[in-house]
C-alpha positions as CSV (number, residue, x, y, z in Angstrom):
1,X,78.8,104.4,-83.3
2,X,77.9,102.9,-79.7
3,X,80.8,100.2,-78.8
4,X,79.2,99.3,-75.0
5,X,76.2,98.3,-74.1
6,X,75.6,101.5,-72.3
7,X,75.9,103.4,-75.2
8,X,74.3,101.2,-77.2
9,X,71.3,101.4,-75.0
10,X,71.6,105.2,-75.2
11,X,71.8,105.5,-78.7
12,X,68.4,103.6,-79.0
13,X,67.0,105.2,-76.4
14,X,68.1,108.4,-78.2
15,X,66.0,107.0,-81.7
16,X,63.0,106.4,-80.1
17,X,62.9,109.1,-78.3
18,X,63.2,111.5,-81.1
19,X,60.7,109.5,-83.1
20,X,58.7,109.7,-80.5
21,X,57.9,106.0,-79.8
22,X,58.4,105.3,-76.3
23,X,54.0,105.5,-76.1
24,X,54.3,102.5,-78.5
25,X,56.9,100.6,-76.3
26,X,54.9,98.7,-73.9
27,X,56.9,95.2,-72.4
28,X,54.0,93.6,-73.7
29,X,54.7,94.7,-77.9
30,X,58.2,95.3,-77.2
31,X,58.4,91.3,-76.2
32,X,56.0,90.5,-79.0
33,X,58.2,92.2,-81.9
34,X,61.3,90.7,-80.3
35,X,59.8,87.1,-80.9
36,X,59.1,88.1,-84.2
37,X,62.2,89.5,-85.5
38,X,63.4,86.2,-83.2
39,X,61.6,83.9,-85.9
40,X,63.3,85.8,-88.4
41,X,66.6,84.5,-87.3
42,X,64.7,80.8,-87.4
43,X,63.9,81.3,-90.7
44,X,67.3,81.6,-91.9
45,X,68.4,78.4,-90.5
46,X,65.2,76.3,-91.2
47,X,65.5,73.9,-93.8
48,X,69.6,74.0,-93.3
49,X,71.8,71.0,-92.2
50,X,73.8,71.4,-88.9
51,X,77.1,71.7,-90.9
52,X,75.0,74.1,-93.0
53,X,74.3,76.4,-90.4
54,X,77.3,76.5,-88.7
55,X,79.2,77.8,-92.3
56,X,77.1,80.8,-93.3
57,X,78.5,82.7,-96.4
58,X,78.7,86.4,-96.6
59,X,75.3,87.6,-97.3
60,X,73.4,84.4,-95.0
61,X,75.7,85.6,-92.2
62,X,74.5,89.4,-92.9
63,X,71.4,88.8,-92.9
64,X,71.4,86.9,-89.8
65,X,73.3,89.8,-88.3
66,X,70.2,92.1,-89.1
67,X,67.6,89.9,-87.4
68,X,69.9,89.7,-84.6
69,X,70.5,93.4,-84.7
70,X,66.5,93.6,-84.2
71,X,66.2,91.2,-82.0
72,X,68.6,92.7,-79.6
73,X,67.8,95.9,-80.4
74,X,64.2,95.4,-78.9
75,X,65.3,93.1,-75.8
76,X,67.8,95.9,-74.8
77,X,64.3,97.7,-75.0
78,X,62.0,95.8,-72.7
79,X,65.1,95.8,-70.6
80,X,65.0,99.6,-70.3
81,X,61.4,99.9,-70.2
82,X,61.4,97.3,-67.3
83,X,64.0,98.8,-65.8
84,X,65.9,95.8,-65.6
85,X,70.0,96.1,-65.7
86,X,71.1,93.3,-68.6
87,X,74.2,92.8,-67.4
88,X,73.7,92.0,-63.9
89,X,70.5,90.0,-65.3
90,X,73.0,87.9,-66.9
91,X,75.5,87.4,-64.5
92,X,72.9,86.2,-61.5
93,X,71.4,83.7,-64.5
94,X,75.0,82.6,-65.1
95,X,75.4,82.2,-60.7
96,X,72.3,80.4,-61.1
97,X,73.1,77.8,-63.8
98,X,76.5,77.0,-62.4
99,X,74.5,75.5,-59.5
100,X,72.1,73.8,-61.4
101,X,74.5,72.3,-63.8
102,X,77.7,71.8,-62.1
103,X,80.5,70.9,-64.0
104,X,80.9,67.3,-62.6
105,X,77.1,66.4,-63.0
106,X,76.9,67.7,-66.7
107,X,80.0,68.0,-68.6
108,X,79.2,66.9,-71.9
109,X,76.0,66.0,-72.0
110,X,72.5,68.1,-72.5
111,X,70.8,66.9,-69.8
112,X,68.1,68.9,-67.6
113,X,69.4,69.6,-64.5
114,X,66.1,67.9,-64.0
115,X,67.1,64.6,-65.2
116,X,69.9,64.0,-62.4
């Protein structure tokens, strides 16, 4: 079982490559079945209160774990086939959104960085 995102990635890598599946894995279907399985995850939570959705029980909270098994699954996938390393993705967006939102202009409210 993969327990870092490098081996995670490797281990899907691995399944699609013995399935052979990598000719179906454009960015363009890859991103397409991740907004899918992405709606699945909406779908869950649609017609639920907020205090609802932030108690799943057992199976609601396995389920969502699925979809967002899929989902991830298939951005860790347009990640590879783009070539693009997740984690240092992530940690310029991060750089990024400390400037736009800095802590004394937006603690506590959900403002657009926009809006001030």
């Amino acid at each position: 079982m993969a327990d870092s995102l490098d081996a995670l990635r490797n281990r899907v890598n691995s399944f699609v490559t013995e399935r052979d599946w990598a000719q179906f894995h454009s960015p363009k279907n890859l991103a397409m079945a991740m907004i899918v399985e992405a709606g699945e995850v909406v779908e869950h939570f649609q017609w639920m209160t907020e205090q609802e959705s932030r108690n799943l029980d057992t199976e609601a909270k396995a389920q969502v774990g699925q979809e967002l098994s899929d989902t991830f699954v298939y951005l860790l996938r347009i990640a590879e086939v783009c070539g693009i390393d997740l984690i240092e993705a992530a940690n310029k967006k991060i750089d990024l959104n400390a400037k736009k939102y800095p802590v004394e202009k937006c603690k506590g409210s959900n403002a657009k960085y926009t809006q001030y």
